[in-house]
BATI-7308 format. One record per residue: z, x, y of N, C-alpha, C in turn; residue number from 1. Coordinates in steps of 0.1 Angstrom, whole numbers, plus 5000, padded with zeros to 4 digits. Layout:
# BATI-7308
[[Z; X; Y]; [Z; X; Y]; [Z; X; Y]; NUM]
...
END
This chain:
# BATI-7308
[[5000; 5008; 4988]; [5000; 5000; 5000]; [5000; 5009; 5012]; 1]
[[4993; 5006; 5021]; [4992; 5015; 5034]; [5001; 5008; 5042]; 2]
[[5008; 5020; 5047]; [5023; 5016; 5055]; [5014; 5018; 5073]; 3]
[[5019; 5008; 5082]; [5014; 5003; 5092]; [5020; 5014; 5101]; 4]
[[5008; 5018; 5114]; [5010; 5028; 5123]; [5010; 5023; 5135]; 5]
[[5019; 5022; 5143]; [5022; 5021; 5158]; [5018; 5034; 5161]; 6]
[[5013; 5036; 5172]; [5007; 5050; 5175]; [5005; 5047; 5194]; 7]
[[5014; 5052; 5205]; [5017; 5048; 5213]; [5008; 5060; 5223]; 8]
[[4993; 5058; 5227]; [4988; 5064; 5239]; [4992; 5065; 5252]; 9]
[[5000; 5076; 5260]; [5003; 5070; 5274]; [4994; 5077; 5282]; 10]
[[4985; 5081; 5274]; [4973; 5082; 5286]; [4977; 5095; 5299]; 11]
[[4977; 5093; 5316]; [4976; 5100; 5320]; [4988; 5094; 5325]; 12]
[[4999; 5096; 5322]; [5014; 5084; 5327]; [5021; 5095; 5324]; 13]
[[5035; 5095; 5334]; [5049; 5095; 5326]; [5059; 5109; 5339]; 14]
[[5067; 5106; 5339]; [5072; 5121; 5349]; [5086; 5119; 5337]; 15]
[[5090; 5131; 5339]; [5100; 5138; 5332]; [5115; 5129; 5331]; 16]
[[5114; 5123; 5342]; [5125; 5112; 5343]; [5120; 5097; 5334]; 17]
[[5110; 5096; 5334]; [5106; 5083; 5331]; [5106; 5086; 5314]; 18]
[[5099; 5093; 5309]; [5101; 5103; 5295]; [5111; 5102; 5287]; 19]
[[5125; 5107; 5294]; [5134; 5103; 5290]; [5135; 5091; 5289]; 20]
[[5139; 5078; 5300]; [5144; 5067; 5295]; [5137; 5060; 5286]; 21]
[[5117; 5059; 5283]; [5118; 5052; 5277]; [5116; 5057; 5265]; 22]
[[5119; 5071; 5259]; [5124; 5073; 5245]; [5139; 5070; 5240]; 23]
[[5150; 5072; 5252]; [5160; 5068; 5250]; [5163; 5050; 5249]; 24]
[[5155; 5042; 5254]; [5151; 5028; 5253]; [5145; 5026; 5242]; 25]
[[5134; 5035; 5235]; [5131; 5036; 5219]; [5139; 5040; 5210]; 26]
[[5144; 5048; 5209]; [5158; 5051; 5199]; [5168; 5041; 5199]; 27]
[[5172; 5032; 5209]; [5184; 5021; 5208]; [5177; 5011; 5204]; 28]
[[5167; 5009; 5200]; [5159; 4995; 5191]; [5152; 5002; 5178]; 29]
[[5157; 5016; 5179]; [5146; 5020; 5168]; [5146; 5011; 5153]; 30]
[[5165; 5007; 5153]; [5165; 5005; 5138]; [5161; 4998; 5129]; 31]
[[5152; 4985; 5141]; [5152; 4971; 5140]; [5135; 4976; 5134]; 32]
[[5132; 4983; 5132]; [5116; 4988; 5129]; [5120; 4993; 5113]; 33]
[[5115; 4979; 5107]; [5116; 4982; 5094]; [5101; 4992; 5083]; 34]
[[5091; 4983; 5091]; [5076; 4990; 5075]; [5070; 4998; 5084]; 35]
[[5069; 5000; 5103]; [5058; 5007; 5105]; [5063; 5021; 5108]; 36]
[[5054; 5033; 5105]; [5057; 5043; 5111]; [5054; 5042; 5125]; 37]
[[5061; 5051; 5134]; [5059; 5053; 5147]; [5056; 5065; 5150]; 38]
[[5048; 5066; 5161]; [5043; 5078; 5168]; [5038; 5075; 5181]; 39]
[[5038; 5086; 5188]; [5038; 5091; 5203]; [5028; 5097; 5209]; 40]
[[5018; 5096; 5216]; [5009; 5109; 5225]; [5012; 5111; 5240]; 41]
[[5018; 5119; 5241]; [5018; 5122; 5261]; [5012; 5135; 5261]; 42]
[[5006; 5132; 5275]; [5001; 5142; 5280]; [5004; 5155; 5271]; 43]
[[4997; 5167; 5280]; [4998; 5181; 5271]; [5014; 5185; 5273]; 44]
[[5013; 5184; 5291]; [5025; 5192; 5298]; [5036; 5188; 5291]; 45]
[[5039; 5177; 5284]; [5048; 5166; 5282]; [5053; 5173; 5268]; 46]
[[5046; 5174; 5256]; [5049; 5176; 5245]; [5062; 5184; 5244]; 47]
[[5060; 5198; 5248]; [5073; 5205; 5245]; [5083; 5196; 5243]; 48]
[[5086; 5194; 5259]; [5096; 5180; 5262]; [5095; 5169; 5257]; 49]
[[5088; 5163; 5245]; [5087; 5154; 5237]; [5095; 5156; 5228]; 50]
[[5089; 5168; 5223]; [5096; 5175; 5206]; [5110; 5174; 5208]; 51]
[[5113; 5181; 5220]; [5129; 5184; 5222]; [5137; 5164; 5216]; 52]
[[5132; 5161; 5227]; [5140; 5144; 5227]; [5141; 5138; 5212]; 53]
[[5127; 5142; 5208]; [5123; 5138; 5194]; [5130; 5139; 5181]; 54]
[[5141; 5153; 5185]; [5148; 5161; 5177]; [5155; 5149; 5168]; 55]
[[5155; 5146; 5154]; [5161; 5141; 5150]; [5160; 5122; 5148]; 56]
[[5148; 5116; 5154]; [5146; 5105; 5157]; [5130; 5103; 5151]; 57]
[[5129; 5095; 5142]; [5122; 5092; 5136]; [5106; 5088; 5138]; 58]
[[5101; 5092; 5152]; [5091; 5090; 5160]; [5084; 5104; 5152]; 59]
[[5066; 5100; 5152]; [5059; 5114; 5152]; [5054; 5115; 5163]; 60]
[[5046; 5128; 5167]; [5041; 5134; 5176]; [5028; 5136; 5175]; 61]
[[5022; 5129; 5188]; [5007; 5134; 5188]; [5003; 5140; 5199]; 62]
[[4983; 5142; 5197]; [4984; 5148; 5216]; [4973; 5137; 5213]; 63]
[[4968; 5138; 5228]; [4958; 5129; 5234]; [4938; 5135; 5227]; 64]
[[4942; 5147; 5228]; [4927; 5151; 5223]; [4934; 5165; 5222]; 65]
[[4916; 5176; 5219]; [4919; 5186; 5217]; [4907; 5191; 5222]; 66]
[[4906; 5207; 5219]; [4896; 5212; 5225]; [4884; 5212; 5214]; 67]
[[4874; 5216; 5213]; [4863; 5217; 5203]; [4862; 5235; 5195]; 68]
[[4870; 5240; 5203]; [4870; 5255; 5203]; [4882; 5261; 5196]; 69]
[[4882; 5272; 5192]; [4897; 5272; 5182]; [4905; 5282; 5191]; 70]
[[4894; 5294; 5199]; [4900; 5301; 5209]; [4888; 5307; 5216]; 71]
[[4891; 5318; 5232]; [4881; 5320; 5235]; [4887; 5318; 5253]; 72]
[[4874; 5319; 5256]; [4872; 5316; 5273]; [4872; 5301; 5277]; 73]
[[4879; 5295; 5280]; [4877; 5279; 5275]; [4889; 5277; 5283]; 74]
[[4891; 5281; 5300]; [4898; 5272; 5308]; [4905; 5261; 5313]; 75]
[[4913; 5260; 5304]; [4917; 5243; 5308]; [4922; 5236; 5294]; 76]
[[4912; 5241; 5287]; [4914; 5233; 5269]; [4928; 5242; 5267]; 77]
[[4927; 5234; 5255]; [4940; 5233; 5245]; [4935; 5234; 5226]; 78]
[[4938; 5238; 5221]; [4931; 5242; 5210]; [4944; 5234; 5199]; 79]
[[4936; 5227; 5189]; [4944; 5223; 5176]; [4955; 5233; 5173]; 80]
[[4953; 5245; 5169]; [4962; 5254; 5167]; [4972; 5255; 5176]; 81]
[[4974; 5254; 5185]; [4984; 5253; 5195]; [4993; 5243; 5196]; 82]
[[4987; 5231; 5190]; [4991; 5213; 5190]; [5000; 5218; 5175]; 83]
[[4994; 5223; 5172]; [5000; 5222; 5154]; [5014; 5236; 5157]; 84]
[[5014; 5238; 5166]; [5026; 5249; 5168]; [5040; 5241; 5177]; 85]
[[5034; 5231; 5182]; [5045; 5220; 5187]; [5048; 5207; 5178]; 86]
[[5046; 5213; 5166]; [5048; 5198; 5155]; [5042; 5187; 5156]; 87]
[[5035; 5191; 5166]; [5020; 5173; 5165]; [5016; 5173; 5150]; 88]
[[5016; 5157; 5146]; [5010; 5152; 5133]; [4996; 5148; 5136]; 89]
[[4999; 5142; 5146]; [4985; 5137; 5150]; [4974; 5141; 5164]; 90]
[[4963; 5137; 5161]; [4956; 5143; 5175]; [4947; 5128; 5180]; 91]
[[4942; 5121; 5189]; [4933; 5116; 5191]; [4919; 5119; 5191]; 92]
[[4908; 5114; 5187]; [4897; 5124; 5188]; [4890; 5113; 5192]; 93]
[[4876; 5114; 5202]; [4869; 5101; 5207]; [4877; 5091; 5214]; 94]
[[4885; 5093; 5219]; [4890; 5077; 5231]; [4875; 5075; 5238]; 95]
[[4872; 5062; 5240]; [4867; 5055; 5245]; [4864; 5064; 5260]; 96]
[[4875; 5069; 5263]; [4878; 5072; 5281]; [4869; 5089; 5276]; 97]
[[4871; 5096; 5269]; [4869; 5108; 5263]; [4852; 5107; 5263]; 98]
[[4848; 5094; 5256]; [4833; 5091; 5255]; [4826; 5088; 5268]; 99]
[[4829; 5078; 5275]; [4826; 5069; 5288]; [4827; 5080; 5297]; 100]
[[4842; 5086; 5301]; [4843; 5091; 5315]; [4840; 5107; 5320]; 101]
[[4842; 5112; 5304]; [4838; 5124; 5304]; [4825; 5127; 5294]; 102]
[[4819; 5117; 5291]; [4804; 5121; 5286]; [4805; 5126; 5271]; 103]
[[4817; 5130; 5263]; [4815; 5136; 5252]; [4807; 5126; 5237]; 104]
[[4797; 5133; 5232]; [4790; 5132; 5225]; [4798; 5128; 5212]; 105]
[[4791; 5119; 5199]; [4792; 5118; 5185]; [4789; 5132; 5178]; 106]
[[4786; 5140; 5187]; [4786; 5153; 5181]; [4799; 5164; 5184]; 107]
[[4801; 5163; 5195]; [4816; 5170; 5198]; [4824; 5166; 5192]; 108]
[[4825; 5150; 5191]; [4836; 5142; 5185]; [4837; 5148; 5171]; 109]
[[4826; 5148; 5164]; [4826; 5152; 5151]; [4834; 5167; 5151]; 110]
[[4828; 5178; 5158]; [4837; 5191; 5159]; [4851; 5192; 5162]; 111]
[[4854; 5179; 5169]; [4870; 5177; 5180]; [4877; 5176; 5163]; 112]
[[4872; 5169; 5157]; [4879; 5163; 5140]; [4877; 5171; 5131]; 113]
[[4867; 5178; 5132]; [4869; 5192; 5123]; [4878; 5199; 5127]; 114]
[[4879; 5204; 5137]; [4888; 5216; 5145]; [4903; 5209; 5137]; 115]
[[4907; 5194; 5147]; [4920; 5188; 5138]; [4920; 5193; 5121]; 116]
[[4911; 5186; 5115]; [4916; 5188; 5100]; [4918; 5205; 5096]; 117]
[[4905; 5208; 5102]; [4910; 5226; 5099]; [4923; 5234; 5098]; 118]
[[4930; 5223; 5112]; [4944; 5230; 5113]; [4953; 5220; 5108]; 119]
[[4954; 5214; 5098]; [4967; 5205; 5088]; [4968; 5196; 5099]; 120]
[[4959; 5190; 5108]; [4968; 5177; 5113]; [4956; 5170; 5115]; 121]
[[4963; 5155; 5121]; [4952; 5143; 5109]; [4951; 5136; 5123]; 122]
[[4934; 5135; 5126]; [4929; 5129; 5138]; [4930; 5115; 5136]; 123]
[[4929; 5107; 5147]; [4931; 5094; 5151]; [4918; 5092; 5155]; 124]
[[4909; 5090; 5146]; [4894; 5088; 5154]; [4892; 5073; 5160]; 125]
[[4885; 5075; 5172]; [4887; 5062; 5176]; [4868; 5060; 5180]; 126]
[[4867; 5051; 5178]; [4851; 5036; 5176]; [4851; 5031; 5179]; 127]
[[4843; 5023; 5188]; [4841; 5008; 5191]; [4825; 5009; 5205]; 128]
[[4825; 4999; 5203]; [4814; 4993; 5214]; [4819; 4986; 5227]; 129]
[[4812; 4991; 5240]; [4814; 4985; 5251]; [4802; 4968; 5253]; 130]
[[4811; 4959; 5262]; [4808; 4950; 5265]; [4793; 4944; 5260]; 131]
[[4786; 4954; 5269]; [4772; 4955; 5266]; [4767; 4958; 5254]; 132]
[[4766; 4963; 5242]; [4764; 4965; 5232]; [4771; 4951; 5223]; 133]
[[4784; 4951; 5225]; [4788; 4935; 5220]; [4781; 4924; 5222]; 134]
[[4774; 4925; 5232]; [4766; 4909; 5240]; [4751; 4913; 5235]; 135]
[[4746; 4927; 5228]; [4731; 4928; 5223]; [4738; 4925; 5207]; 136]
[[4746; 4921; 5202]; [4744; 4924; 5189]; [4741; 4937; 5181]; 137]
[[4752; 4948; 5191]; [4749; 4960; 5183]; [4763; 4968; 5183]; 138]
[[4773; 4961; 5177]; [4786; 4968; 5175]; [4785; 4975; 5163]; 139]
[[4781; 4967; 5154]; [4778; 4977; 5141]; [4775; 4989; 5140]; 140]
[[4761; 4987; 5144]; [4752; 4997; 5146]; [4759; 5011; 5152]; 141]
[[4766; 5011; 5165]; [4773; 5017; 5174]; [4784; 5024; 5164]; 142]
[[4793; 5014; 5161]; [4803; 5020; 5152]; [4797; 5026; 5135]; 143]
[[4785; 5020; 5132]; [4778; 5029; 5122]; [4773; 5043; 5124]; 144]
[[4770; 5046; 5136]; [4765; 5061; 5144]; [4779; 5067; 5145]; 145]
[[4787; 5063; 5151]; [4801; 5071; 5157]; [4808; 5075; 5140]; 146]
[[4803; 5068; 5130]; [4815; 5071; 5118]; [4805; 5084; 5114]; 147]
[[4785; 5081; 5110]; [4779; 5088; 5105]; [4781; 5105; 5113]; 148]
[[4784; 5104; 5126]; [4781; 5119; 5128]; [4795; 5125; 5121]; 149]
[[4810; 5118; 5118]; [4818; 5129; 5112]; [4813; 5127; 5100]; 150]
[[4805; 5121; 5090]; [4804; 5122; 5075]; [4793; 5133; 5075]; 151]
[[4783; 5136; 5087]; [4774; 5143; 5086]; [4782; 5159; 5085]; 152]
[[4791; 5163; 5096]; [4801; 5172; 5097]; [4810; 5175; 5084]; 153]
[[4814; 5166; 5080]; [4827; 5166; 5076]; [4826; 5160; 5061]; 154]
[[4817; 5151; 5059]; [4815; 5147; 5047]; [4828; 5130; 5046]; 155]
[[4828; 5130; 5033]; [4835; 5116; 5034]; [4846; 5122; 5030]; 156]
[[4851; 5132; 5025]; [4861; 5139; 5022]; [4870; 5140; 5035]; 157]
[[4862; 5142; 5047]; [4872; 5145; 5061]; [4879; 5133; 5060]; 158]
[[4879; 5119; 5058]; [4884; 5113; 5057]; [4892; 5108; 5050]; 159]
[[4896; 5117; 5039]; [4907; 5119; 5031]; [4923; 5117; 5037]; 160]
[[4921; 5127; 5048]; [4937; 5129; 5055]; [4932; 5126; 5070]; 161]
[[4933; 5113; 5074]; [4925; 5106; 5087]; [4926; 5095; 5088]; 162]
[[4928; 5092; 5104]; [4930; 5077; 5106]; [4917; 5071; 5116]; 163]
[[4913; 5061; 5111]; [4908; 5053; 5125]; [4908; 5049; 5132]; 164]
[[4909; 5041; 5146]; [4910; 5033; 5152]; [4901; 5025; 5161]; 165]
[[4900; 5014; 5156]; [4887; 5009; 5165]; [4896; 5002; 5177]; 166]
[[4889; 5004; 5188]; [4890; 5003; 5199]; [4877; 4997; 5206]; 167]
[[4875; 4979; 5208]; [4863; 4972; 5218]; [4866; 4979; 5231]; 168]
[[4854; 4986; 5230]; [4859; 4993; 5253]; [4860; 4979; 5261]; 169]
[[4857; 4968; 5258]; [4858; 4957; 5268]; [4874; 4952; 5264]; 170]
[[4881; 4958; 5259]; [4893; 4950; 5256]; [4906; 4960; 5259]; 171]
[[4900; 4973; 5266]; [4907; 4981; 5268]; [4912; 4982; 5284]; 172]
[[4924; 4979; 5288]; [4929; 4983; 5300]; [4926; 4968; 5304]; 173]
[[4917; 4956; 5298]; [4914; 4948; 5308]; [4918; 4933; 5306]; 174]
[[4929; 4934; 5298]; [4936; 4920; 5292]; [4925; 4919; 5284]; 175]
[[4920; 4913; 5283]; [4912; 4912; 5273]; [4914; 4913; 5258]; 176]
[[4914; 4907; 5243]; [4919; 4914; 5235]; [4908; 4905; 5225]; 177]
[[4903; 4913; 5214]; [4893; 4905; 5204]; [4903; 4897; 5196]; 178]
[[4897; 4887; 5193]; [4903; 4879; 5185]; [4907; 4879; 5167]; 179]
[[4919; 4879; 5165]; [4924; 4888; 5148]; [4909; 4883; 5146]; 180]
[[4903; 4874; 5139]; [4890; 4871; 5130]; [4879; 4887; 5135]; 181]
[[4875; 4885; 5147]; [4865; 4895; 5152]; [4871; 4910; 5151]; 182]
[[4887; 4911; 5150]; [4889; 4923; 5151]; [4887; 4929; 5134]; 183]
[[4891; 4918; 5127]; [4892; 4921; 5112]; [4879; 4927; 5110]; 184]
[[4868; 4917; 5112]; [4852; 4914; 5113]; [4850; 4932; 5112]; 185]
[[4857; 4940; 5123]; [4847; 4953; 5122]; [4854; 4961; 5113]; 186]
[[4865; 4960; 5114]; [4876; 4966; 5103]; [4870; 4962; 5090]; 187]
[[4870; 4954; 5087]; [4866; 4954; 5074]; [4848; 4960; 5074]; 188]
[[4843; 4957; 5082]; [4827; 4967; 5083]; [4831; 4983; 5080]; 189]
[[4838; 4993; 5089]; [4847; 5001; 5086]; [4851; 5003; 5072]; 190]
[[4853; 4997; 5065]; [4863; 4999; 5049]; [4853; 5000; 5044]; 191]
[[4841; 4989; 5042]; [4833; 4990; 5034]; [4820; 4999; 5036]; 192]
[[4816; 5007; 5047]; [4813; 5014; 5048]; [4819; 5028; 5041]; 193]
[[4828; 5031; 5044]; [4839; 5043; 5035]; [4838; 5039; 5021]; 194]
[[4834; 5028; 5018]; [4836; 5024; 4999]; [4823; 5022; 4992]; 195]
[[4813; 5026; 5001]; [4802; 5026; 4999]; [4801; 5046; 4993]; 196]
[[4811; 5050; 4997]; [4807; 5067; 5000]; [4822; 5072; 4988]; 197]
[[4829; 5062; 4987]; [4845; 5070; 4980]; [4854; 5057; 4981]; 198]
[[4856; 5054; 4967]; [4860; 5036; 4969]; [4877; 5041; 4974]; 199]
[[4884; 5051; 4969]; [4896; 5055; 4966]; [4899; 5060; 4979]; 200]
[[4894; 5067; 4993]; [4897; 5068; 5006]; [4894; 5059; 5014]; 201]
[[4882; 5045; 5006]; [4884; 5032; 5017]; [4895; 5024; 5014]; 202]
[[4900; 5024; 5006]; [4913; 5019; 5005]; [4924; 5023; 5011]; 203]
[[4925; 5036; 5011]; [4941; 5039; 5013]; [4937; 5046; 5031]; 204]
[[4928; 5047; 5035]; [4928; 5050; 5052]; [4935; 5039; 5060]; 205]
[[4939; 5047; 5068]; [4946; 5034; 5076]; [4939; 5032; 5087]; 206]
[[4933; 5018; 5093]; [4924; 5019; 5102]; [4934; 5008; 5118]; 207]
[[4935; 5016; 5124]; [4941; 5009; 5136]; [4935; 4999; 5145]; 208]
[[4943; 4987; 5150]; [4931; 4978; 5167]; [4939; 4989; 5175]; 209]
[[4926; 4989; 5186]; [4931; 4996; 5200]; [4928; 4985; 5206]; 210]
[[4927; 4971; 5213]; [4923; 4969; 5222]; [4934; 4960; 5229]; 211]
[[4941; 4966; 5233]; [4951; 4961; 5245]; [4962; 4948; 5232]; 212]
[[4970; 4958; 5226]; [4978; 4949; 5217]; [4990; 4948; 5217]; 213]
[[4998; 4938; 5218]; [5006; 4931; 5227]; [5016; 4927; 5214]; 214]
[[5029; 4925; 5225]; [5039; 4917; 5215]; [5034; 4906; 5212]; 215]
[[5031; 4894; 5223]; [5023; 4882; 5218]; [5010; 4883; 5211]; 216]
[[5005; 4892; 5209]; [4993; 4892; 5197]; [4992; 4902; 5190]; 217]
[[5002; 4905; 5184]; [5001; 4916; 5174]; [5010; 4911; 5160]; 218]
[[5012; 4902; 5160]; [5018; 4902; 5147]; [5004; 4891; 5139]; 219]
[[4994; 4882; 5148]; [4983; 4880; 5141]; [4975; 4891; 5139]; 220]
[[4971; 4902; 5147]; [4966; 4912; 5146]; [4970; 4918; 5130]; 221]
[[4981; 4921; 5131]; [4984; 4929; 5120]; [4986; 4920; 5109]; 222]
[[4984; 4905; 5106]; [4982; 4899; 5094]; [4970; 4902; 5088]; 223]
[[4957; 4906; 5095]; [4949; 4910; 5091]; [4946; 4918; 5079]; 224]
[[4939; 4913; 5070]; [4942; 4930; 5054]; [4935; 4938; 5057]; 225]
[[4927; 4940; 5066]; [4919; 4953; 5070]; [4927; 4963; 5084]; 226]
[[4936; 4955; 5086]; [4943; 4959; 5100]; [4955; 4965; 5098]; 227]
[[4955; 4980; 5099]; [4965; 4990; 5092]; [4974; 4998; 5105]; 228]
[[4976; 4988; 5117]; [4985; 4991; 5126]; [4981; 4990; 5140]; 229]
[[4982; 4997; 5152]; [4977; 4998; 5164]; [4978; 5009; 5173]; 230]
[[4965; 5011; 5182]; [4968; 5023; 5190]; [4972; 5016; 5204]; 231]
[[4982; 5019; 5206]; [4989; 5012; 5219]; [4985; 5019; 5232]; 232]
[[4983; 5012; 5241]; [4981; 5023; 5254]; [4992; 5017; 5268]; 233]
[[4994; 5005; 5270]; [4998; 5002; 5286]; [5015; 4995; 5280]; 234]
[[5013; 4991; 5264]; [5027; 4985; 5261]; [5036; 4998; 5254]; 235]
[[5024; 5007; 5253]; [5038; 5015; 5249]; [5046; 5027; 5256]; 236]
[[5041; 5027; 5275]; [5049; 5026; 5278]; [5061; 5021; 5283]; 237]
[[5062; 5012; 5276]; [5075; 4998; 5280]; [5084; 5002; 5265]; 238]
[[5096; 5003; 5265]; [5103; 5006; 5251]; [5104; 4995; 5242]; 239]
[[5106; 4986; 5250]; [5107; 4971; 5246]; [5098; 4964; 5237]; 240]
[[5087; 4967; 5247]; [5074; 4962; 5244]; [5067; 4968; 5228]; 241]
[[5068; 4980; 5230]; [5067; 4989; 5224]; [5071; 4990; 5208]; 242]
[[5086; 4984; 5207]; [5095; 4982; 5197]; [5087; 4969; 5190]; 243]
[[5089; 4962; 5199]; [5085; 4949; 5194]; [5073; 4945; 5187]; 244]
[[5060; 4949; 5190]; [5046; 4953; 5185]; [5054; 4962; 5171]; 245]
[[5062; 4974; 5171]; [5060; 4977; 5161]; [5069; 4968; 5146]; 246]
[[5077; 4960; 5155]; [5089; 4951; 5145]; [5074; 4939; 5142]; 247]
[[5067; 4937; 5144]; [5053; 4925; 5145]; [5054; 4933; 5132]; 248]
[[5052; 4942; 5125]; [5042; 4948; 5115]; [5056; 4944; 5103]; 249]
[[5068; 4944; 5106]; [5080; 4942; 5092]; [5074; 4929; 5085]; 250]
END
């Protein structure tokens, strides 16, 4: 049985005061979180000071992305090896914002998830279709290209030790949220594409909703049988909120 993933994006958020309270606002409801695992991504600066709070409290660690490079002249990046030296389990690879704002390719993406699995830790790949592609009848298609360039890389095997997350860009940041039926709809397109290639890794991947998922609609979300948890972005910085989406999954 795949055990359900809260996985909490805060994006480009958080000052060192805020940090604290709302992990210490997560730890005093933690216990009430019975089946799902939890996990965390803040910013780069943030981690250290993540791990520290982290000490001992049942949350995992992730980062937001990573660089494509393992080392080198590469200004600014951050290299998997380095993530895997602050106890990150997980990495993001492909956000929506990663694709859209900064232009990165189904081919970088592909190398961003190599580089993760290279170094023992397990990408959060994220897929989906914006507005416009949903209203042509071509979310499939879309999320059939974004899966094929890591099988081309990586083979079906990369997805052995890997998570997905589909994320509608029209449902991200904008209230907006697909409806459990539609969300399942691609989730289960997702599985059966993986079972088409390795019946034994479409089953047991855990495939996450990203699209703006909420205490009031996340416990239909996660009835779903293709729906193996959520990537959180604006509720999980709220501790509350946060808790609660993940008690939806007990």
């Amino acid at each position: 049985m795949r055990q359900p993933l809260i996985a909490g994006n805060w994006k480009l958020h958080g000052t060192l005061q805020q940090i604290a309270e709302l992990l210490a606002g997560m730890r005093a409801r933690l216990s009430i979180v019975k089946a799902a695992e939890l996990a965390i991504c803040p910013p780069f600066i943030y981690i250290g000071y993540v791990r520290q709070l982290l000490d001992g409290v049942d949350i995992s660690l992730g980062a937001q992305d990573c660089s494509d490079q393992h080392r080198g002249a590469y200004t600014g990046e951050v290299a998997a090896a380095m993530l895997r030296e602050y106890d990150c389990k997980y990495v993001i690879i492909g956000h929506s914002e990663r694709r859209h704002i900064y232009a990165e390719s189904d081919q970088t993406t592909a190398i961003k998830f190599e580089q993760v699995k290279n170094n023992g830790l397990t990408p959060i790949l994220c897929v989906g279709e914006t507005l416009q592609q949903r209203n042509q009848g071509d979310t499939e298609a879309v999320i059939d290209r974004q899966l094929n360039a890591i099988l081309k890389r990586s083979g079906i095997a990369g997805f052995e030790r890997a998570i997905i997350a589909y994320e509608p860009v029209w449902a991200i940041g904008t209230g907006q949220t697909a409806t459990p039926a539609q969300a399942q709809q691609v989730h289960q397109f997702i599985r059966h594409k993986l079972n088409a290639a390795h019946k034994n890794i479409a089953e047991n991947i855990r495939i996450l909703y990203g699209g703006s998922m909420r205490p009031g609609n996340a416990r239909q979300l996660l009835e779903q049988s293709d729906i193996d948890g959520g990537l959180i972005g604006g509720a999980s910085l709220k501790a509350e909120d946060f808790i609660d989406i993940a008690v939806a999954a007990n």
